[in-house]
Structures are given as C-alpha cells and as structure tokens.
matplotlib code that plots the C-alpha trace (Angstrom):
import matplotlib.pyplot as plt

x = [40.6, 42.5, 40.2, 37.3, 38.6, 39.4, 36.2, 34.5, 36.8, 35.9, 31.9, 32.5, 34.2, 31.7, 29.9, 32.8, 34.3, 31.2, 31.6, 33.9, 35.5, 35.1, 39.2, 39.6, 38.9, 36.2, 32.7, 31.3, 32.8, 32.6, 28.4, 28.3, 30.0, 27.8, 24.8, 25.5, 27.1, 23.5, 22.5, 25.5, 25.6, 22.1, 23.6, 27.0, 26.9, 28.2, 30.8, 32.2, 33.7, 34.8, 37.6, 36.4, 37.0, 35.4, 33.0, 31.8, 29.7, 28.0, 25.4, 23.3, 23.6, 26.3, 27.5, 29.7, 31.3, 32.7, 33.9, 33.5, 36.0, 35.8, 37.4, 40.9, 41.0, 40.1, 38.4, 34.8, 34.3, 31.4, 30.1, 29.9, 27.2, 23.5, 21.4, 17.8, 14.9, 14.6, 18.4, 20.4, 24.8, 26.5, 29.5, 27.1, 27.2, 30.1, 31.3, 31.0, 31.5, 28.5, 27.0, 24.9, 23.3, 22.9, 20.9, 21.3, 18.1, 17.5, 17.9, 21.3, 22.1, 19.6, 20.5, 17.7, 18.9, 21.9, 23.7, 25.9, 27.6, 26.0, 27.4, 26.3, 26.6, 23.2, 24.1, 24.3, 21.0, 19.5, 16.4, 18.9, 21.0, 18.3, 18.7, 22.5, 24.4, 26.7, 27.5, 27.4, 29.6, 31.3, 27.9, 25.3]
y = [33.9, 30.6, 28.6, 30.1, 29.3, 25.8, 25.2, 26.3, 24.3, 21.4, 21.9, 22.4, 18.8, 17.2, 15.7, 14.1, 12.7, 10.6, 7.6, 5.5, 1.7, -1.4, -2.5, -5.8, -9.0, -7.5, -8.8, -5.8, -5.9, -9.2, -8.8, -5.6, -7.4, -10.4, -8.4, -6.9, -9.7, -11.3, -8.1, -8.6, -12.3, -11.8, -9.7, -10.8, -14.4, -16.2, -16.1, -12.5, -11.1, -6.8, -4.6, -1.7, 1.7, 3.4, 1.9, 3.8, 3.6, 5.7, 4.0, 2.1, 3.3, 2.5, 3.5, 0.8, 1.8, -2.1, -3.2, -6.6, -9.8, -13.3, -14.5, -15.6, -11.8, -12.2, -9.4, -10.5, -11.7, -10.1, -12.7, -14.5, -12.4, -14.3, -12.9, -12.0, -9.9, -6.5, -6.0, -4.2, -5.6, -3.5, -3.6, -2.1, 0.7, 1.8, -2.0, -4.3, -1.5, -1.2, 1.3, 0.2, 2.3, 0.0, -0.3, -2.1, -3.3, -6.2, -8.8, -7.3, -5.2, -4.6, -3.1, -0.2, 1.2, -0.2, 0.4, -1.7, 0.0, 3.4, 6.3, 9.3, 9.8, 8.6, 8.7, 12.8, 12.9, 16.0, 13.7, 11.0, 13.9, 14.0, 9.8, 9.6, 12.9, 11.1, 8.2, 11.0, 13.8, 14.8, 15.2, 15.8]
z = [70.0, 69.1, 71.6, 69.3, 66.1, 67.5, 68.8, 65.3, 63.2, 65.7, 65.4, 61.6, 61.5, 63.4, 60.7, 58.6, 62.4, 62.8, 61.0, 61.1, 58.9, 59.9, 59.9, 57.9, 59.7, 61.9, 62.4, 61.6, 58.2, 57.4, 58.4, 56.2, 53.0, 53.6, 53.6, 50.2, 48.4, 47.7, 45.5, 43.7, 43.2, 41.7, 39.5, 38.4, 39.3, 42.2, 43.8, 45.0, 47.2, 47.5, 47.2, 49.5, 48.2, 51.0, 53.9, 56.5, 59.3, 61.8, 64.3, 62.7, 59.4, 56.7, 53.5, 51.2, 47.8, 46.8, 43.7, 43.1, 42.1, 41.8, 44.7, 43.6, 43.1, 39.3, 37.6, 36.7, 33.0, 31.8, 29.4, 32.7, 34.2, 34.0, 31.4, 33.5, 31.8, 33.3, 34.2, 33.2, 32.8, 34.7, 31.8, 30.1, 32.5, 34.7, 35.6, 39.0, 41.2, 44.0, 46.1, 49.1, 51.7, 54.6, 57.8, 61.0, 63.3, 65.5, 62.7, 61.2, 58.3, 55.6, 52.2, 52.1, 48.1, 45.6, 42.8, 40.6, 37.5, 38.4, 36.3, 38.3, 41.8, 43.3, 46.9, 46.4, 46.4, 48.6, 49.3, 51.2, 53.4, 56.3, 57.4, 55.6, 56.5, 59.1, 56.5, 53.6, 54.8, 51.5, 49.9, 52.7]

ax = plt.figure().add_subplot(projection="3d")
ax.plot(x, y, z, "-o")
ax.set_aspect("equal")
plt.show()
C-alpha cells in the first residue's frame, strides 16, 4: 500500500518536477535574460538588467517572471522611461516587472508573448496550458 501511495504522489508531482532554473552564471541564463532584455529596453529605456523572481525551464520552452533595474542595481526612474505612442508606462500599471513566455529553436530563444507591468495574471490563461503546462505547473 505505501509503494501505491508513493507511486501516486510521484505521478501526481510529475508535472511541477519538470522544469527546472537556470543557476546564476550559466549560459543558459545569461541567453534567456538576453533574449528578453530587448522587449524591455524598448520599453523602459536602456540599460537593464533582471532580478529573477522565478525562471524556469522545461525543454525547449521557458517561463521568466523578471523585474527590472538599472544595472548598478538602481530602481528604474519612471520619468526616465521613453515616451512612444501606443504604449502604455508600466508605472502606470503594476511597475517594471516582466513576464516572458519563451521558446528555444535552432536560432536561440525567442520571446513568443510579454508582459511588463501586468496587473492580472496573464500566464493562467487556460488557452496557454496545452504548449506551457511543464513551464506553468502552479496554474496549468
């Protein structure tokens, strides 16, 4: 009975065991940060760099949740954000933190959808569970 209940509380797990973070100093997530820091520069201004709240990757998909700093580890100034038609500040919003779903192919890791200053949970979507379940285990 205990090797049952094992094995089912194994299975059950299966999903949130299946991806795993990039340490600090890797490649891998040094190539992950440099493929999101162009969507935020746009955004906020150049340079940044992240504070990772959670990264986590599973094949060749990824999930980042970042927030973003000026690189001496200052907070971003909002009046220092370009002013472009169309977008929106993301002080305005929830602030400089950034939500990337992320894929790899043969050229390197793409940003497929992003969020800076999001105030809702976008990545909970039920339409994104079949691709991201493995990178979206707490809400897939």
């Amino acid at each position: 009975m205990r090797i049952l209940l094992f094995l089912l509380a194994v299975l059950a797990a299966g999903p949130a065991l299946s991806w795993e973070t990039p340490q600090r100093g890797t490649t891998l997530r040094a190539t992950l940060m440099d493929a999101v820091r162009p969507h935020a520069e746009w955004v906020l201004g150049a340079p940044v760099v992240f504070r990772v709240d959670d990264l986590r990757v599973s094949g060749d998909l990824a999930f980042a949740n970042l927030h973003a700093l000026r690189p001496n580890g200052a907070p971003i100034d909002p009046a220092s954000i370009p002013r472009r038609p169309g977008v929106d500040n993301p002080f305005d919003w929830d602030g400089p933190q950034i939500q990337a779903l992320l894929v790899h192919s043969g050229a390197g890791w793409s940003v497929m959808h992003h969020e800076i200053g999001a105030t809702d949970v976008w990545w909970a979507d039920p339409a994104l569970c079949p691709q991201w379940r493995f990178v979206l285990t707490d809400t897939c």
